[in-house]
LUMVEXDREN-112073 format. One record per residue (C-alpha): x, y, z; residue in one letter; residue number from 0. Coordinates in pm, 1 decimal. Layout:
BEGIN
(site (X, Y, Z), A, NUM),
...
This chain:
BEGIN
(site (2732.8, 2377.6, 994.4), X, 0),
(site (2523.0, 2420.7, 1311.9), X, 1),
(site (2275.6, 2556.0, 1148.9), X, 2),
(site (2287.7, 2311.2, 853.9), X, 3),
(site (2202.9, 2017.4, 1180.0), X, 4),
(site (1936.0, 2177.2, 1335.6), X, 5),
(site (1781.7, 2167.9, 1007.0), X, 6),
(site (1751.1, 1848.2, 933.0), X, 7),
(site (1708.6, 1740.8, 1267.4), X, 8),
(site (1393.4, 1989.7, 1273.3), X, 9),
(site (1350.5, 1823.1, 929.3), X, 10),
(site (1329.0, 1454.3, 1020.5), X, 11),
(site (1147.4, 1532.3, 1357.1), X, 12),
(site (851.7, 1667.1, 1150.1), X, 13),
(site (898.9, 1390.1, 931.4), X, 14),
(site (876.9, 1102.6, 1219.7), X, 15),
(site (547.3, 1285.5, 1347.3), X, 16),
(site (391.8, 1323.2, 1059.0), X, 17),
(site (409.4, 910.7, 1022.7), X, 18),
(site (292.4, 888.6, 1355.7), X, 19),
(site (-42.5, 1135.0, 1291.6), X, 20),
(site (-265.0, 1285.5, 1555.5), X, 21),
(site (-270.1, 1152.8, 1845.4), X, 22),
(site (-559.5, 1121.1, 2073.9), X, 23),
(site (-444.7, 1393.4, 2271.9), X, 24),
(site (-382.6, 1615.6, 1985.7), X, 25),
(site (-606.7, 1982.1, 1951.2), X, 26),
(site (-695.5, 2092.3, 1647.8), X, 27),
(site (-670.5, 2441.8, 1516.4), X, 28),
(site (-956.5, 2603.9, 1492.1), X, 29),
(site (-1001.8, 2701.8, 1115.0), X, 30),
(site (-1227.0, 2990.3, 1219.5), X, 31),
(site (-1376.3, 3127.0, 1528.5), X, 32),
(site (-1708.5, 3049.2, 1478.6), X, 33),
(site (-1909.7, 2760.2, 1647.6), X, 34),
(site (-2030.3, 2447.5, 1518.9), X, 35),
(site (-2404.2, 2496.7, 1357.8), X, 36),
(site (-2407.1, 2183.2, 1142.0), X, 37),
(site (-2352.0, 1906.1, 1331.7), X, 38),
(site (-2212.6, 1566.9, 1213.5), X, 39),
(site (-2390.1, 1289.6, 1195.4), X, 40),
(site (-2784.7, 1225.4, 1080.9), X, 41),
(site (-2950.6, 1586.8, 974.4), X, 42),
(site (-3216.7, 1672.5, 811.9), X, 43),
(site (-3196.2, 1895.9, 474.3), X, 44),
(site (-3311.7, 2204.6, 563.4), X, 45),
(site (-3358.4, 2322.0, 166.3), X, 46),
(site (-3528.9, 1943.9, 34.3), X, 47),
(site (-3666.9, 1869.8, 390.1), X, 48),
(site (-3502.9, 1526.4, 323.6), X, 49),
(site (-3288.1, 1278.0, 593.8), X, 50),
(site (-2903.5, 1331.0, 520.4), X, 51),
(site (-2567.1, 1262.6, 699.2), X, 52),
(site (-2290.3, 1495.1, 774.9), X, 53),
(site (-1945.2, 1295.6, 731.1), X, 54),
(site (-1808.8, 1665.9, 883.3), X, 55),
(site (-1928.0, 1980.9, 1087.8), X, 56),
(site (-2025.7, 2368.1, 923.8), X, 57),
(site (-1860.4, 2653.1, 1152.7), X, 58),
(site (-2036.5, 2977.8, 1135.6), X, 59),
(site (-1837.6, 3178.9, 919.6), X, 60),
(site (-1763.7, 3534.5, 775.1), X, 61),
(site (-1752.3, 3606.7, 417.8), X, 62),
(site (-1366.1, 3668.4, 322.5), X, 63),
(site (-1269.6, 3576.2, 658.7), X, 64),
(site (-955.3, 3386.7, 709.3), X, 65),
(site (-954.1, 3013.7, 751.6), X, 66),
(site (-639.6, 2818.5, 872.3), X, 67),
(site (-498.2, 2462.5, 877.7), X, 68),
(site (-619.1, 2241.8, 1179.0), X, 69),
(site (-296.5, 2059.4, 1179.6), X, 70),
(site (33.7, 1986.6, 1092.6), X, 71),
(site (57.5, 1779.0, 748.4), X, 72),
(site (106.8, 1786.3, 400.4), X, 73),
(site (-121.8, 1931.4, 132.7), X, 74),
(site (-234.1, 1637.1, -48.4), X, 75),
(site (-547.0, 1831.0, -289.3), X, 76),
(site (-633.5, 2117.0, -366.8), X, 77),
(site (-991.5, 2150.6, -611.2), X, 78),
(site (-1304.1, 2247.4, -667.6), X, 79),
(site (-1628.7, 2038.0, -533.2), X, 80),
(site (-1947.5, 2092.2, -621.8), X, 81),
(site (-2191.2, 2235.4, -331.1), X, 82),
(site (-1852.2, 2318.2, -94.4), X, 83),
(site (-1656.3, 2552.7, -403.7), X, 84),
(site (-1266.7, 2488.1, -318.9), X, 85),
(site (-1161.3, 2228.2, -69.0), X, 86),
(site (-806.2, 2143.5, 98.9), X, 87),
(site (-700.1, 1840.0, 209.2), X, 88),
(site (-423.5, 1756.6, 403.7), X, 89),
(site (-291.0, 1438.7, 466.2), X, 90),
(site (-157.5, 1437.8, 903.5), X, 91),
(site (13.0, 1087.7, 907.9), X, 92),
(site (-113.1, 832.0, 1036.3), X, 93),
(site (-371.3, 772.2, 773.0), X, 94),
(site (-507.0, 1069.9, 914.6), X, 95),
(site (-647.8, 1347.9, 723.5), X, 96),
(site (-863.8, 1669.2, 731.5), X, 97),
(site (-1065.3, 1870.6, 479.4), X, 98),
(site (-1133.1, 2199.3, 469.2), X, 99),
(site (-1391.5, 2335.8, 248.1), X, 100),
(site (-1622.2, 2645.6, 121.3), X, 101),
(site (-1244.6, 2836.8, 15.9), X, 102),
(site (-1156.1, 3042.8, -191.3), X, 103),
(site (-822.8, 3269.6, -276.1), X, 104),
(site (-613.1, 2989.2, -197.9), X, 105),
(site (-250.8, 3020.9, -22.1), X, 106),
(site (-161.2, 2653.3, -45.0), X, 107),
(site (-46.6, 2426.4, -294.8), X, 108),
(site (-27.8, 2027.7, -368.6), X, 109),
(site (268.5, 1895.8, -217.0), X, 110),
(site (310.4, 2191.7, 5.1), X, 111),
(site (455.5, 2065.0, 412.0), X, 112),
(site (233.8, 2331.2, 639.4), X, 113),
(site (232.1, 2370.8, 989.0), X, 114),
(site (-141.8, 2363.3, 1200.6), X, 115),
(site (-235.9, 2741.7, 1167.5), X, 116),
(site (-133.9, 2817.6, 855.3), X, 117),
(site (-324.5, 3015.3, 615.0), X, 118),
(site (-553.1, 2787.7, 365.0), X, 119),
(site (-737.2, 3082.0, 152.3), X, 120),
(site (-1095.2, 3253.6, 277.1), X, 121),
(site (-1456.4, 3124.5, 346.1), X, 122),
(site (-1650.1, 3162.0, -10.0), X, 123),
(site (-2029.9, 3241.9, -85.0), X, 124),
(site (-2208.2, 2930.1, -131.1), X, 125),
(site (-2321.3, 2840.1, -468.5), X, 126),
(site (-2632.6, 2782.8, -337.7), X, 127),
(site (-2803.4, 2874.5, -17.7), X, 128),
(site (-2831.7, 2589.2, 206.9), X, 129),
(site (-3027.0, 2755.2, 527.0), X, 130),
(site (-2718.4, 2776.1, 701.4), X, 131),
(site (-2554.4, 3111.6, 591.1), X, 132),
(site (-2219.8, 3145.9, 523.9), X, 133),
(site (-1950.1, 2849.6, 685.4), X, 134),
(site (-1629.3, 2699.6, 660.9), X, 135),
(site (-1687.5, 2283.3, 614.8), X, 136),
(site (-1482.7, 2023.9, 788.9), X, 137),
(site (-1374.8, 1678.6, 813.5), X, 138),
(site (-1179.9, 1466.9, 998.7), X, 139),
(site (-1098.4, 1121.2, 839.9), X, 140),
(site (-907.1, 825.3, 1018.9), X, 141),
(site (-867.3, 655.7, 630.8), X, 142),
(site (-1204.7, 609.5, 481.8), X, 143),
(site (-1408.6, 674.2, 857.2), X, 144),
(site (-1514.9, 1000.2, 941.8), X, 145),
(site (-1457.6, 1101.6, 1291.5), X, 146),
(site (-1634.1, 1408.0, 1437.4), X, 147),
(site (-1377.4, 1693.5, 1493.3), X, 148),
(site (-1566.7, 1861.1, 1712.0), X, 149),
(site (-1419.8, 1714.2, 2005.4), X, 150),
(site (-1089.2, 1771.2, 1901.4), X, 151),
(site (-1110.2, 2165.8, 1789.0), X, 152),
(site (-964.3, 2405.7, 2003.2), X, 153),
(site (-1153.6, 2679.9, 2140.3), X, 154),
(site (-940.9, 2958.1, 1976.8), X, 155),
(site (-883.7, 2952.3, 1641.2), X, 156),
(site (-513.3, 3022.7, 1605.3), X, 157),
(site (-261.2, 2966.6, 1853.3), X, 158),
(site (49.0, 3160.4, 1943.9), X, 159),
């Protein structure tokens, strides 16, 4: 019967901060170790040589490599984009939500309540080659706006 209360008192704890979202304070896990090399904002196309904007960051990323949930949340989609092969998003409360994208061999599902850190699949090969080499892309949304994550990512990529 103990047991049975911590439960759902674990239970509706994650459930009140999850309508609550991130906080300004919050840290995001890092999906992967690597640095940011596409940064968000105005760019220009490295491939077409053309003006573009980056509603996210690239990380620097290994082929196969691991790549892990920035936050606590809900898994809200899980598909296939053009130009960024599978992409997770997960919905933090809040109106808050993160994607995750250039996956593949993923270990979530739609629907699925995960915990920052948690496994999401593997960085892909691009379809195409973009100048950038291999990466892991993210976003940060506050409802439609992006917001750069970059600010918010922890240094290490998974915390213990």
């Amino acid at each position: 019967e103990h047991k049975v209360l911590l439960r759902n008192v674990k239970r509706n704890w994650r459930a009140l901060r999850s309508l609550r979202g991130l906080d300004g304070s919050s840290r995001l896990v890092r999906p992967v170790p690597g640095r940011v090399i596409g940064q968000f904002g105005p760019y220009t196309d490295r491939v077409l040589d053309l003006p573009a904007i980056r509603n996210g960051v690239e990380l620097d990323a290994r082929r196969d490599e691991p790549v892990y949930a920035m936050a606590d949340g809900r898994v809200v989609m899980v598909t296939a984009l053009p130009g960024y092969e599978d992409v997770v998003v997960i919905d933090h409360g809040g109106g808050q939500y993160t994607l995750t994208a250039r996956l593949w061999d993923i270990a979530v599902e739609e629907g699925q309540e995960i915990e920052g850190g948690a496994l999401l699949g593997r960085v892909a090969s691009k379809a195409f080659d973009d100048g950038l080499g291999s990466t892991v892309y993210i976003e940060l949304r506050h409802g439609e706006k992006p917001v750069d994550p970059s600010a918010y990512l922890s240094r290490a990529h998974h915390e213990d």
